[in-house]
N, C-alpha and C positions, 0 to 999 in steps of 0.2 A: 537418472536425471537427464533430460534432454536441455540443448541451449541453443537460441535464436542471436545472431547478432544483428543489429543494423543499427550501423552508424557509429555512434560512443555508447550503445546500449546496449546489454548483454541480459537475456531474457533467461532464469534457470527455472524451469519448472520439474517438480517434482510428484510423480505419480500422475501423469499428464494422460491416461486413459480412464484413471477410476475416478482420481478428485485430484484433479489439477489444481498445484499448489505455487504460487509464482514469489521467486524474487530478483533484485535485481543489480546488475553490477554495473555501474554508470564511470566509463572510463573516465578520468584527468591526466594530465601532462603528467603528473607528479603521483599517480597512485590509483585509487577505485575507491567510490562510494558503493557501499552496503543498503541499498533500500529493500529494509525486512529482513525478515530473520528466518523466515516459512518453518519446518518441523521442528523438534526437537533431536531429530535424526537426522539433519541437513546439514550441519557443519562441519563434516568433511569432504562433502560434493562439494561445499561453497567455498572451501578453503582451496582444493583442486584447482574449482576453475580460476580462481584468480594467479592460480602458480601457472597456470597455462598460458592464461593472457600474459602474466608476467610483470603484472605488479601486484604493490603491496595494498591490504584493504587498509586504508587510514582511519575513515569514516563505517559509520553505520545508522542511519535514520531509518524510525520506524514511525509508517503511516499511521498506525494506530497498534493496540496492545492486546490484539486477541491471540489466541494460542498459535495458530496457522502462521503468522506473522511476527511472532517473536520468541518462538520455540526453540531456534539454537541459543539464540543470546547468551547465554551462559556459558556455552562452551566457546562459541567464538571469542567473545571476550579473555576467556580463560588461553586461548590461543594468538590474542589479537593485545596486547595489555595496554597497547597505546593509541589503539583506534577510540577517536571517539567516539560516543555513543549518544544519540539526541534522539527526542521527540517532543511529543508538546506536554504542556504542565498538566494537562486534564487528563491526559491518556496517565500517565507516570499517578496521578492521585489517584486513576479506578485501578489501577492494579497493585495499591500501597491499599487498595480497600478500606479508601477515606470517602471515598463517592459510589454510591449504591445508588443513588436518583440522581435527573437533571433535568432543569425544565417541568417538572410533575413526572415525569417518566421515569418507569424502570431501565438500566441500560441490562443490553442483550449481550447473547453472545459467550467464548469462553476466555474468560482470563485468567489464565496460571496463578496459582498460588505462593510457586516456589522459585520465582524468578531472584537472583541475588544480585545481577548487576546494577548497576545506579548510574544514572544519566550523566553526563558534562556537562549538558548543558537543552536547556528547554529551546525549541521550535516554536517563533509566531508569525503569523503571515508577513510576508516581504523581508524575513530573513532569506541569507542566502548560504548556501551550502556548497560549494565552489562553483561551478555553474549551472546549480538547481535552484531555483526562486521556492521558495515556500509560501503552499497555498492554502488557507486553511478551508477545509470542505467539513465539515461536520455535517452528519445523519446520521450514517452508520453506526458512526460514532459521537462521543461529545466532542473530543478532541480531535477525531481524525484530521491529516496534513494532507495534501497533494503535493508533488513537485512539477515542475517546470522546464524540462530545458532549452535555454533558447538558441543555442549551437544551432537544432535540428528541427524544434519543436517537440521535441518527446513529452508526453505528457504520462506521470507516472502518478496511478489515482487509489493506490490500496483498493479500497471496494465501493468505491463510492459509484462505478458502475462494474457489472459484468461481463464477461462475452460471452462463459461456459453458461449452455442451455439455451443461448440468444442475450443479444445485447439488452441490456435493462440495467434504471435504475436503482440503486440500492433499496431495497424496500417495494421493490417491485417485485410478485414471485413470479418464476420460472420453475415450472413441475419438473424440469428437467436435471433440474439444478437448484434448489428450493435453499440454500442454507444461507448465502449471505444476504436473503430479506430475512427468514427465519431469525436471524441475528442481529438487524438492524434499530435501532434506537428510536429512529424522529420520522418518518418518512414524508412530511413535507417539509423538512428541511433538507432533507436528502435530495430532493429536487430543487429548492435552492441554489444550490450548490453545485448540483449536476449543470445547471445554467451558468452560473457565474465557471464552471470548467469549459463549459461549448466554447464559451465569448473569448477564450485564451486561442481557438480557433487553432487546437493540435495538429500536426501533419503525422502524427503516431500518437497511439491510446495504448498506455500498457497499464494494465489490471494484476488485481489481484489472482486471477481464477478464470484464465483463457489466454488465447494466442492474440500475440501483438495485430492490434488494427489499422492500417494506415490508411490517410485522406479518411479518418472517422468522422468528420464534421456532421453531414448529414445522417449517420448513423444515432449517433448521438441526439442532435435534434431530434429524431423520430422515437427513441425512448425517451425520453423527456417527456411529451405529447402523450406517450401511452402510461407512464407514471402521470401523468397530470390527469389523465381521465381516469384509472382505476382511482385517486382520490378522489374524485366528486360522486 
């Protein structure tokens, strides 16, 4: 596991050469938020680095409910019994495999079967998570979240863009790195969304699957532009 810090953001990527797998530890006064859960084999690197830092994980929100991003849960949980655990109502219903369509669409992607933990409490836009805004980005996903934070400006966006392979929209491919369009749901609402993330106008882009971006503004803007032309 390798880990980036800047600022109250604590960046842990896993298998960061083959298939870079990102989550993230967003310091508080009083503890650490968990955004994502990344493998099924991560929860004891994520447990580590929060003994390092030296606080306790309280929280844990998930951007959305694919395997990548919510693969320890279980064991954290099972380690963690008092942290909460939130995401949004729609992510929490496709992986209770009560939602198989949305919108006319099939949703993508892999969602664990045999997840057991159970939420505290559902995620929707302009909730707040101690000092993460919650912002709801759906493409990727139906339910995917974004967070916010306005300390620094960090902007933490599950997949609703990428770095690995080149920066792009969810639903944009990248040969380099093909799998979170491969997996994405709606792809002009992925742009959407990608828009309404520019206009928060981040001074850091952290993803699910690449290394932290900062001053992404422009960057951003310019995949936008290249999702809005491969859809026409």
């Amino acid at each position: 596991m390798r880990i980036h810090k800047q600022n109250n953001l604590y960046q842990l990527t896993f298998m960061p050469r083959l298939f870079p797998v990102n989550c993230y530890l967003v310091e508080e006064e009083d503890g650490l938020t968990l955004v994502d859960a990344a493998l099924a084999s991560s929860a004891s690197s994520i447990l580590s680095a929060a003994r390092t830092i030296g606080k306790p994980i309280t929280k844990i929100v998930l951007t959305h409910a694919h395997s990548d991003h919510i693969g320890a849960l279980d064991n954290l949980k099972e380690a963690l019994p008092d942290a909460e655990v939130m995401l949004s109502q729609m992510e929490w219903d496709i992986l209770q495999n009560e939602t198989k369509m949305e919108a006319g669409l099939p949703i993508k992607g892999g969602y664990p079967k045999n997840i057991k933990t159970r939420p505290e409490r559902f995620l929707s836009e302009g909730d707040h998570v101690g000092s993460l805004e919650v912002i709801a980005a759906p493409g990727h996903t139906p339910g995917m979240l974004a967070l916010f934070d306005h300390r620094d400006g960090a902007l933490l966006v599950g997949d609703a863009f990428q770095l690995r392979g080149g920066i792009a929209v969810s639903g944009d491919l990248r040969w380099q790195f093909p799998f979170p369009s491969w997996a994405t749901w709606n792809k002009e609402m992925s742009i959407q969304s990608a828009k309404k993330l520019a206009d928060l106008e981040p001074t850091i882009l952290a993803v699910g699957h690449g290394d932290l971006l900062h001053e992404p503004l422009m960057s951003m803007k310019q995949a936008i532009l290249r999702a809005e032309k491969g859809a026409r």
